[in-house]
C-alpha positions as CSV (number, residue, x, y, z in Angstrom):
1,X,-210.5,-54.0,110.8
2,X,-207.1,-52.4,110.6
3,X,-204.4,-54.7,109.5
4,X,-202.6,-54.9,112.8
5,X,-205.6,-56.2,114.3
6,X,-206.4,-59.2,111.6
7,X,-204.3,-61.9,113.2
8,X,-201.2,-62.6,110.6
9,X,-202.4,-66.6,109.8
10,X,-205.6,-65.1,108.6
11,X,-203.7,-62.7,106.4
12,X,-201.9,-65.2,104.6
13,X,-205.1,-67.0,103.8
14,X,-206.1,-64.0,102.2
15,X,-203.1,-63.4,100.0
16,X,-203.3,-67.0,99.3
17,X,-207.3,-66.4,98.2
18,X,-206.0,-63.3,96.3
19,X,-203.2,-65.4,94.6
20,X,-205.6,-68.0,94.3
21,X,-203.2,-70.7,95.9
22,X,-203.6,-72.5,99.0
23,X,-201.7,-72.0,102.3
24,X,-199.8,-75.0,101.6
25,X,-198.0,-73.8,98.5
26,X,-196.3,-70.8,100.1
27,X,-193.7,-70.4,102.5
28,X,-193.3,-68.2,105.3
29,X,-189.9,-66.1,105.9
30,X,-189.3,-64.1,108.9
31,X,-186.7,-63.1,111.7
32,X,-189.4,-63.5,114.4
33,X,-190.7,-66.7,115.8
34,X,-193.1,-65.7,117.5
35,X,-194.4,-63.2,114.9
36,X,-193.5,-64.8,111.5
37,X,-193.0,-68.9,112.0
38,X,-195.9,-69.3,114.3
39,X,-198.3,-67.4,112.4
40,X,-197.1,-69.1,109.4
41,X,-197.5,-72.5,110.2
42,X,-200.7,-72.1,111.9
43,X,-201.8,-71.1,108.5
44,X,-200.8,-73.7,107.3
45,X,-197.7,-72.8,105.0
46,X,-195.9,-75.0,103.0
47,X,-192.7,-74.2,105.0
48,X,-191.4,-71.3,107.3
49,X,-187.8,-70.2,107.1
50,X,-186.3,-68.3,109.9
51,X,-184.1,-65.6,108.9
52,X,-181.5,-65.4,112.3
53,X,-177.6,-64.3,112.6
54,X,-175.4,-67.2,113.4
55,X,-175.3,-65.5,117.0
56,X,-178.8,-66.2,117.5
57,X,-179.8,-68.8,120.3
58,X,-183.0,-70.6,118.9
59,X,-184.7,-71.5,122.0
60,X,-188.0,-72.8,120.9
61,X,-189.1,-73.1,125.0
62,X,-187.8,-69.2,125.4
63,X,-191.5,-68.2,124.1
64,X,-194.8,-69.1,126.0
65,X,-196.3,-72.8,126.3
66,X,-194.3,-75.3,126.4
67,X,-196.5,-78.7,125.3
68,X,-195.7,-80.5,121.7
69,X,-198.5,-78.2,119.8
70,X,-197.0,-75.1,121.3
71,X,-193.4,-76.2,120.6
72,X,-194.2,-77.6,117.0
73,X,-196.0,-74.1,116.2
74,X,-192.4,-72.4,116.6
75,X,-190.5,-75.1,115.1
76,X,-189.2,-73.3,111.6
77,X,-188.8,-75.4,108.5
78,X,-185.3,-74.0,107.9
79,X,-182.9,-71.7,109.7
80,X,-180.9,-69.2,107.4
81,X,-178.4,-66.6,107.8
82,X,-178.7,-65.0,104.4
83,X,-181.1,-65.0,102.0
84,X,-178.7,-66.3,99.5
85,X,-178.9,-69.6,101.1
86,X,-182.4,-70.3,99.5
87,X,-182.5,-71.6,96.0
């Protein structure tokens, strides 16, 4: 199937499987919660890192469900303004 329509957590399994790594030893970075830090933690990642400007209001109950699963799926790892702040 096209790319767009292999859900994102599955593609990271397979890069991981190409890499011949597991899930666990990567980390997910992204400006989109609902795109990037769900999809990489219900992969499995080893942490997501959300990439945001200091304006940026991270309202985890802004995006659809609201129980402890649903809220801990778009919980990022880390919250950065710049990639220089990962070492």
């Amino acid at each position: 199937p096209p790319a767009q329509e292999i859900p994102k957590a599955d593609r990271i399994r397979q890069i991981c499987d190409i890499w011949e790594c597991n899930t666990s030893e990567v980390i997910m970075l992204g400006d989109s919660i609902p795109d990037d830090i769900v999809e990489g933690n219900r992969a499995g990642c080893g942490g997501t890192v959300l990439l945001q400007s200091k304006d940026y209001n991270l309202n985890l109950n802004h995006y659809y469900g609201t129980s402890e699963g649903d809220l801990m799926e778009r919980k990022p790892t880390l919250c950065i303004e710049t990639l220089s702040e990962i070492r």
